[in-house]
Backbone as CSV, one residue per row, in Angstrom:
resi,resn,N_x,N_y,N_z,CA_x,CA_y,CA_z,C_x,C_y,C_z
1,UNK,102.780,72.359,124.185,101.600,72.369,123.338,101.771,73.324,122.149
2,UNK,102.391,74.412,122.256,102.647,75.249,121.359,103.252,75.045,119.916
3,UNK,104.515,74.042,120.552,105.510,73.613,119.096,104.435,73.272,118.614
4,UNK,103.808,71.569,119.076,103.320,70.613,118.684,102.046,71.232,117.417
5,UNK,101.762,72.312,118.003,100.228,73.209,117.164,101.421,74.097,116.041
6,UNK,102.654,74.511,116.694,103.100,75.018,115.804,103.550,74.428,114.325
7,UNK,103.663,72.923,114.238,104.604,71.941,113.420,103.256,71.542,113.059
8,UNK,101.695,71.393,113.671,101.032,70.854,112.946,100.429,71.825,111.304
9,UNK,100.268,73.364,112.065,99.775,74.366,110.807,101.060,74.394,110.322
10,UNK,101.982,74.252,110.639,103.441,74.953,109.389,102.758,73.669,108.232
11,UNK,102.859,72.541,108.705,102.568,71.163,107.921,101.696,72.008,107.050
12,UNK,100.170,71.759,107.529,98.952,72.196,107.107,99.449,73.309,105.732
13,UNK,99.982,74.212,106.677,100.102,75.411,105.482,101.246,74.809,104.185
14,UNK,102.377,74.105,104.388,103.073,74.138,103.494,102.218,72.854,102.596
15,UNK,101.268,71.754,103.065,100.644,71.025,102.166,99.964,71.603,101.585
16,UNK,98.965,72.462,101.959,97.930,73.546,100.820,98.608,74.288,99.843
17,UNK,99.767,74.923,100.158,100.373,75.364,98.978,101.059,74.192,98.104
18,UNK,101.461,73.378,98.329,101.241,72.017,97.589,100.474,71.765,96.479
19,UNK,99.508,71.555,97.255,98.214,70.785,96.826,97.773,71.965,95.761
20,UNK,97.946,73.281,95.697,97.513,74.228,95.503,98.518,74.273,94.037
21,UNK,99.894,73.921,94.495,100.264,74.078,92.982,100.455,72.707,92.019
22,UNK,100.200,71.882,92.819,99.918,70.437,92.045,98.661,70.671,90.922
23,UNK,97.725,71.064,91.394,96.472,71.670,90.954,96.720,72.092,89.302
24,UNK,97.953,72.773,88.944,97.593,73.374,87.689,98.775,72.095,87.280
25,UNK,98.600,70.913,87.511,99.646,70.024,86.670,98.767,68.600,86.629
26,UNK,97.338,68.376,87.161,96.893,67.459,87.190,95.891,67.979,86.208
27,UNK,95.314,67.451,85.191,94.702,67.564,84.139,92.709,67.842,84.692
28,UNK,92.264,66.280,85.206,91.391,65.965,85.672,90.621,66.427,87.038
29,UNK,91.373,66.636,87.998,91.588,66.747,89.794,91.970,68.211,89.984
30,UNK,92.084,69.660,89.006,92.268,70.549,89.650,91.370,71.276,90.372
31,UNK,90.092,71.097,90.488,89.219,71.660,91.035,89.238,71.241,92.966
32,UNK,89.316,70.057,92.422,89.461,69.105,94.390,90.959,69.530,94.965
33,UNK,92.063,69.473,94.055,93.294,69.757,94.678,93.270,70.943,95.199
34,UNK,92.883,72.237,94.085,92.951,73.173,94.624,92.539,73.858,95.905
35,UNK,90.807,73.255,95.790,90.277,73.418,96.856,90.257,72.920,98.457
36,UNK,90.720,71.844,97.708,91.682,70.620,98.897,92.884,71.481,99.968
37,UNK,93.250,72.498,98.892,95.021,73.128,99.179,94.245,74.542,99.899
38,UNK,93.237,74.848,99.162,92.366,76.233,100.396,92.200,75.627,101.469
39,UNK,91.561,74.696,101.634,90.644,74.406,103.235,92.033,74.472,103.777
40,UNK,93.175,73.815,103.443,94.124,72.747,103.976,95.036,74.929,104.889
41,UNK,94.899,75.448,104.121,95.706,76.938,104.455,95.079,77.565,105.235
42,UNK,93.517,77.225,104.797,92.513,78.337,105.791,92.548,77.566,107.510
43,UNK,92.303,76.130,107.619,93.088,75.738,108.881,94.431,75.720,109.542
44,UNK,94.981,75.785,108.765,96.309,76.649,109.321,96.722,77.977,110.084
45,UNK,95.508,78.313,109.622,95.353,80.107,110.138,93.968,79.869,111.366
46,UNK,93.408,78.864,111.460,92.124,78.918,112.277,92.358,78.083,113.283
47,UNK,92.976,77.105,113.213,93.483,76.193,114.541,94.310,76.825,115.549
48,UNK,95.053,77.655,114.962,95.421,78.415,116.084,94.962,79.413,116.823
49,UNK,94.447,79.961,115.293,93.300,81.154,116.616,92.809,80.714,117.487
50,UNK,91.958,79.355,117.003,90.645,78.443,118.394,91.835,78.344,119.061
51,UNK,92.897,77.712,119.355,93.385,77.031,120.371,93.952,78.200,121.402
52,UNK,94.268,79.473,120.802,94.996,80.502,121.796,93.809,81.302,122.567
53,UNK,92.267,80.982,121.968,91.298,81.449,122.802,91.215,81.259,124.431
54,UNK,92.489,81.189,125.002,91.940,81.006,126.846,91.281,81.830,127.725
């Protein structure tokens, strides 16, 4: 269970920084990307906390 949570936030986190620097190259959409690329980092860091709560 661990990898599986581990490979899902690495994902999570390396798409928000993504999304995060796509953001200053899309003209129209930087407001949603960016913010798109926060939520996408801040669950990266929160799915695991909930899940190691036993």
């Amino acid at each position: 269970m661990r990898g599986i949570t581990f490979v899902v936030t690495l994902a999570l986190f390396l798409l928000g920084f993504y999304l995060m620097a796509v953001a200053f190259t899309t003209p129209d959409l930087e407001f949603l990307l960016f913010g798109g690329g926060l939520v996408a980092v801040c669950l990266a860091f929160f799915v695991p906390l909930q899940l190691s709560r036993d």
